[in-house]
C-alpha positions as CSV (number, residue, x, y, z in Angstrom):
1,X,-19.8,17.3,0.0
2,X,-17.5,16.7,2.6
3,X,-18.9,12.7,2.0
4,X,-17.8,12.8,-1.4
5,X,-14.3,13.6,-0.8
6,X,-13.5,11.4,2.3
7,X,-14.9,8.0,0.3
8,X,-12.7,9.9,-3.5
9,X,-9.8,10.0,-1.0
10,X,-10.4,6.6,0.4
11,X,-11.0,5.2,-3.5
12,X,-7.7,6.6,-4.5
13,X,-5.7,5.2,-2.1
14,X,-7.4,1.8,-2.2
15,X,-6.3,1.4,-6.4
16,X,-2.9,3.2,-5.8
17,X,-2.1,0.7,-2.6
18,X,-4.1,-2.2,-4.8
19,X,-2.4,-2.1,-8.5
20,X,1.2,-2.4,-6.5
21,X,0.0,-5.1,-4.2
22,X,-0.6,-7.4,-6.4
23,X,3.1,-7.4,-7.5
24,X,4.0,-7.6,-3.9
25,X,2.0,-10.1,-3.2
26,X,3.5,-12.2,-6.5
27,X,6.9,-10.9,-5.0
28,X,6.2,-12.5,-1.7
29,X,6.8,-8.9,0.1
30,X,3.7,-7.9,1.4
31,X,4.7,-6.5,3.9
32,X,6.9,-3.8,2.5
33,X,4.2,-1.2,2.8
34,X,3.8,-2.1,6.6
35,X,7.8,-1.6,6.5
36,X,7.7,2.0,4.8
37,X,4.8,3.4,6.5
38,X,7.3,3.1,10.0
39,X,10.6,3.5,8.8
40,X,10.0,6.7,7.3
41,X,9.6,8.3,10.8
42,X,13.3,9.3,11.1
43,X,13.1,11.2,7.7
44,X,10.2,13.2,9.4
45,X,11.9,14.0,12.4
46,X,14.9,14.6,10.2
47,X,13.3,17.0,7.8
48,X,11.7,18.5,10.8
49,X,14.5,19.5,12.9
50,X,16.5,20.5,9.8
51,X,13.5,23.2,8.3
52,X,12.1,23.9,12.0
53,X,8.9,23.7,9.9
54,X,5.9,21.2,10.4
55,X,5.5,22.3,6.5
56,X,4.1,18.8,4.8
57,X,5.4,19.6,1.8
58,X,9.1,19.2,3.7
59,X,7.6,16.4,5.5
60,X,6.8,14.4,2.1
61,X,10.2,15.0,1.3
62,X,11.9,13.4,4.4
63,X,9.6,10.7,4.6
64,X,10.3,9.7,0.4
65,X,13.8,9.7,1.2
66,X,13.8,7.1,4.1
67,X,11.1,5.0,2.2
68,X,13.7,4.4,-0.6
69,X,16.0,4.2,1.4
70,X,13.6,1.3,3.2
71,X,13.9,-0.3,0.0
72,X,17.8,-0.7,-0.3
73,X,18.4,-1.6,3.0
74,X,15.7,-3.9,2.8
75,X,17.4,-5.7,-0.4
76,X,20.7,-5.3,0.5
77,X,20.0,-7.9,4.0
78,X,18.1,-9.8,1.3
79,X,21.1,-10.0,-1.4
80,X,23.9,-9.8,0.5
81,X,23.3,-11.1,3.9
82,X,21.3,-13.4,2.6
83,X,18.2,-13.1,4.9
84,X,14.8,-14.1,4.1
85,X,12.4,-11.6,2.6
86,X,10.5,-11.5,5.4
87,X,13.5,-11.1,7.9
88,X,14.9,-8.2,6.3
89,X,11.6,-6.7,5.8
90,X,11.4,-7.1,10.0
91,X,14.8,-5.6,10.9
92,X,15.1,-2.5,8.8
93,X,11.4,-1.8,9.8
94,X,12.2,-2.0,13.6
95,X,15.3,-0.8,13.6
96,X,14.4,2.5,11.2
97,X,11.2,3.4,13.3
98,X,13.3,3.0,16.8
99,X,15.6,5.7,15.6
100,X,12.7,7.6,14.6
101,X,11.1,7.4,18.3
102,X,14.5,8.2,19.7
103,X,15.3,11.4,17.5
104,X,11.3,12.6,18.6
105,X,11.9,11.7,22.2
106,X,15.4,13.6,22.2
107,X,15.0,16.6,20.2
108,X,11.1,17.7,19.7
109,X,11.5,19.4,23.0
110,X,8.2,20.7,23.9
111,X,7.1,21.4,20.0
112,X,4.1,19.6,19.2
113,X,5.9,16.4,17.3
114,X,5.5,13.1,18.1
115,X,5.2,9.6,16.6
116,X,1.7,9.0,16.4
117,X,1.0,12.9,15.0
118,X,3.6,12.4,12.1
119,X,2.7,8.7,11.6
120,X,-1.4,8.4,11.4
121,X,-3.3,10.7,9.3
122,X,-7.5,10.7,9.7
123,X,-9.1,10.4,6.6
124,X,-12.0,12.5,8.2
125,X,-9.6,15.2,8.1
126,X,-9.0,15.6,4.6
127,X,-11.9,18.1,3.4
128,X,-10.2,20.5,5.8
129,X,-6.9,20.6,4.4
130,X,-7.8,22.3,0.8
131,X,-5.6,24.2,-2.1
132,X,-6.2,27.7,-2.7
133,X,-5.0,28.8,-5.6
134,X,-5.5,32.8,-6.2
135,X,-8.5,32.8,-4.1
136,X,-9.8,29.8,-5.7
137,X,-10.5,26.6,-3.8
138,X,-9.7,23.6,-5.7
139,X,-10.5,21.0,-3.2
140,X,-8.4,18.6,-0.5
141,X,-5.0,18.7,-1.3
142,X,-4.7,14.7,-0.7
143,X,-7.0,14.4,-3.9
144,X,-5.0,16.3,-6.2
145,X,-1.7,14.4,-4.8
146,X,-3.4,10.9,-5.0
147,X,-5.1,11.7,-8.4
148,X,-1.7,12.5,-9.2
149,X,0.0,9.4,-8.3
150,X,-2.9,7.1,-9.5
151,X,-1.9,8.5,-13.2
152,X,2.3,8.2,-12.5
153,X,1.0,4.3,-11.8
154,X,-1.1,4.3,-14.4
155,X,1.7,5.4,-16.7
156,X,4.6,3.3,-15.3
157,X,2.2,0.3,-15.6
158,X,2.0,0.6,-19.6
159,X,5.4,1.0,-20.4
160,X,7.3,-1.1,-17.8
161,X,4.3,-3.8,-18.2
162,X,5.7,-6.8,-19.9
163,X,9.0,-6.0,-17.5
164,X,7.0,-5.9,-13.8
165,X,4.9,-9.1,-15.6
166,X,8.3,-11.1,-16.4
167,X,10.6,-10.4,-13.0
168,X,7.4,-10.6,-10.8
169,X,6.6,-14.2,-12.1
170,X,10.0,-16.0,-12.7
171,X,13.2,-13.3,-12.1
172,X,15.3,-16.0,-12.9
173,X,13.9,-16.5,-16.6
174,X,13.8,-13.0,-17.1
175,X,17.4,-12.8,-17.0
176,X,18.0,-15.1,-19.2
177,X,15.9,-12.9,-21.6
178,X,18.2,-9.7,-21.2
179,X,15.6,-8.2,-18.5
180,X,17.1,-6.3,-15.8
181,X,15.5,-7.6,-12.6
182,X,17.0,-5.3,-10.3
183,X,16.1,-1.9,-12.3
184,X,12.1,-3.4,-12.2
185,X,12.4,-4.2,-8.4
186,X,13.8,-1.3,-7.6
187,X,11.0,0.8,-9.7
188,X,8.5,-1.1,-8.3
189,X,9.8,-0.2,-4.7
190,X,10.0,3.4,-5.5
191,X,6.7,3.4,-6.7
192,X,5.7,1.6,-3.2
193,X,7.8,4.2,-1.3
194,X,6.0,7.5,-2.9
195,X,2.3,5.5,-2.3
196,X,2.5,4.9,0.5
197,X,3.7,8.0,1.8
198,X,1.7,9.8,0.0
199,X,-1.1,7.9,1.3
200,X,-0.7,7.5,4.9
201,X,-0.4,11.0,5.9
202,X,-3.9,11.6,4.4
203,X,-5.4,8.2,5.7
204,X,-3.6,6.3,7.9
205,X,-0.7,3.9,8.2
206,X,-2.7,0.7,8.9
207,X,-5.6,1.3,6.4
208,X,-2.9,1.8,3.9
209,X,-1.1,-1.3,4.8
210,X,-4.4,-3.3,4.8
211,X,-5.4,-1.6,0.6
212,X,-1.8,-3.4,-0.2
213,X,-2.3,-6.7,1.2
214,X,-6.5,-7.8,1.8
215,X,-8.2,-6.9,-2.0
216,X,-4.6,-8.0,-4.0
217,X,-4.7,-11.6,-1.6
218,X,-8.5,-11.7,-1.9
219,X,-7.9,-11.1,-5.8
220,X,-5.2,-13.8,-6.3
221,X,-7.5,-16.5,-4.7
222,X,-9.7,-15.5,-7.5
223,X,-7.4,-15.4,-10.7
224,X,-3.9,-16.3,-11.5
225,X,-3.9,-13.8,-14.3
226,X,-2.1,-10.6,-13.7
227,X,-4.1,-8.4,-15.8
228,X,-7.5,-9.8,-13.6
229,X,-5.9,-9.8,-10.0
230,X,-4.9,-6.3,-11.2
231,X,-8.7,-5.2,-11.9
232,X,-10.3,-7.6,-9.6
233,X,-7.9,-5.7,-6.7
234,X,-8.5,-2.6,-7.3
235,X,-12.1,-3.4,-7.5
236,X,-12.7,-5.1,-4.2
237,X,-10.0,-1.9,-2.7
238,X,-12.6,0.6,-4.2
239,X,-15.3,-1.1,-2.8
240,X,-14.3,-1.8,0.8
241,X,-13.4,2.1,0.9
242,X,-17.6,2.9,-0.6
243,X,-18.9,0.1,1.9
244,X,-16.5,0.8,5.0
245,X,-17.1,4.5,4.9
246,X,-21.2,3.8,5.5
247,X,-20.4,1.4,7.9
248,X,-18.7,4.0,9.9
249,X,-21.4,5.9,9.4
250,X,-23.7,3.3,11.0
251,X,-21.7,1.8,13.7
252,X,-20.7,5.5,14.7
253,X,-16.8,4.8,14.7
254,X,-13.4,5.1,13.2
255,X,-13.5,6.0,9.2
256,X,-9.4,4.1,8.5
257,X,-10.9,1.3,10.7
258,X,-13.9,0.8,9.1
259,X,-12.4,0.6,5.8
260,X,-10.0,-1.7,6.9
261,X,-12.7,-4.0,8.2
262,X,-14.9,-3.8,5.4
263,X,-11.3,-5.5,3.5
264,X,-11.4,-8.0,5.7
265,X,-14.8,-9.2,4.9
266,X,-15.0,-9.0,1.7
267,X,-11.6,-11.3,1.8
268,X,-13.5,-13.3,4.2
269,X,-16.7,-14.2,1.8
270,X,-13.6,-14.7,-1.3
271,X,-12.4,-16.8,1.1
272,X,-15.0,-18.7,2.1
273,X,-16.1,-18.8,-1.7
274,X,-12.8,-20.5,-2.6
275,X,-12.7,-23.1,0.0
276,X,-16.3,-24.0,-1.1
277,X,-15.5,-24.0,-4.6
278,X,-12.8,-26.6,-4.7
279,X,-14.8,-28.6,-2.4
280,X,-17.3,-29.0,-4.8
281,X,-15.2,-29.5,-7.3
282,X,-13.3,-32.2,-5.6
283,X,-16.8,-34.2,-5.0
284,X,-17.7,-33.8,-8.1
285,X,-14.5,-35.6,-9.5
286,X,-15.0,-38.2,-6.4
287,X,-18.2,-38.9,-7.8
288,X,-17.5,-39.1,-11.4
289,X,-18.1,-42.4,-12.6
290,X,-14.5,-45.0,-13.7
291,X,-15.9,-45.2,-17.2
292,X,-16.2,-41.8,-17.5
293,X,-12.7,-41.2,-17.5
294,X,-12.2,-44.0,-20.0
């Protein structure tokens, strides 16, 4: 049973970190889950020292508050300054996950609190952590909070479709058609913010980062269509997390990891796929005969 409910967890998190990386990906901001799994380290120390609790549910708090807060700093350097995407992704990550080191380094003291405790979760981990509810046990908490967020996406993604399709395509045409760009990016970055917190503490930062970036990249080499990279991501997420967790299993090691590398190879083969694909179609038209194209 315990099976089941690591490779559920693992599933959920690979279509919640999926649907929204493919508009990152169209967004050219990849990277922003990378950016929010780090910077919210302050607002766990934060909430921390300010409760004196470990309590995750205080925890979850601090940490949604910084990744939002992620998010506007991140598009202020990008508006204002004028930075690159990638640039002010790079500073407010850095600078937000020192301060985070430094207020665990300062004022943990000798309570059990450090980075790397408050940072990675273990996917193995999550049968352990159940909800009981009068006596009754309703099963890893991380499933009922994932299952939870799968349906907010689900939900957000039918009635804010045609506005996340417009801005994440051409932002500059959907002004001209009344659409507010900023109220769509800024959704779209909350929604980022609450996965990904949600999601690391159960399975890890970097297997999170890699369900927002590998199956939406290996899904845009695919299709240029938004409603197939969206499928055709979620897809490849849910099956690196069914396929990694039995290759753990085999090779004996880490769960996160193994997930993460089953991503990378199924990007690999896409890869490799693609590259074959248009070389075949570029002999073909090499080879065409002139009269053909008369």
């Amino acid at each position: 049973m315990n099976d089941f409910w690591i490779v559920l967890t693992g599933s959920l998190v690979a279509v919640n970190c999926a649907i929204l990386g493919v508009f990152l990906i169209l967004r050219k901001m990849a990277m922003v889950g990378d950016a929010i799994s780090h910077a919210v380290l302050p607002g766990i120390v934060i909430a921390f020292l300010i409760s004196n609790s470990r309590n995750s549910l205080i925890m979850l708090i601090g940490a949604a508050a910084f990744g939002v807060l992620t998010t506007l700093l991140i598009e202020l350097f990008y508006k204002k300054a004028r930075l690159q995407s990638d640039a002010s992704i790079g500073i407010t990550f850095t600078w937000l996950f020192a301060i985070g080191v430094i207020l665990v380094t300062a004022f943990s003291g000798n309570v059990d609190l450090d980075q790397e405790c408050v940072l990675y979760g273990d996917i193995a981990y999550v049968p352990f952590d159940n909800w009981i509810l009068r006596g009754l046990n309703l099963g890893p908490a991380a499933v009922w909070l994932l299952s939870g967020n799968f349906i907010l996406l689900i939900l957000g993604l039918i009635t804010g479709y045609r506005g996340l399709f417009i801005t994440s395509f051409d932002e500059a045409f959907s002004l001209g058609l009344g659409i507010k760009a900023g109220y769509w990016h800024y959704a779209l970055m909350a929604a980022v913010s609450l996965t990904v917190v949600l999601s690391f503490n159960s399975v890890g930062a970097i297997l999170v980062v890699a369900f927002i970036v590998v199956p939406p990249a290996a899904a845009y080499l695919l299709s240029k269509r938004l409603e197939s990279m969206i499928f055709i991501s979620a897809f490849f997420g849910v099956l690196s997390a069914v396929s990694g967790y039995f290759l753990a299993d085999l090779w004996k090691a880490s769960i996160s990891a193994s997930m993460a590398v089953a991503a990378g190879m199924i990007f690999l083969v896409v890869f490799l796929y693609t590259v074959l694909k248009r070389k075949f179609l570029q002999k073909s038209i090499n080879q065409k005969p002139l009269e053909s194209w008369q």
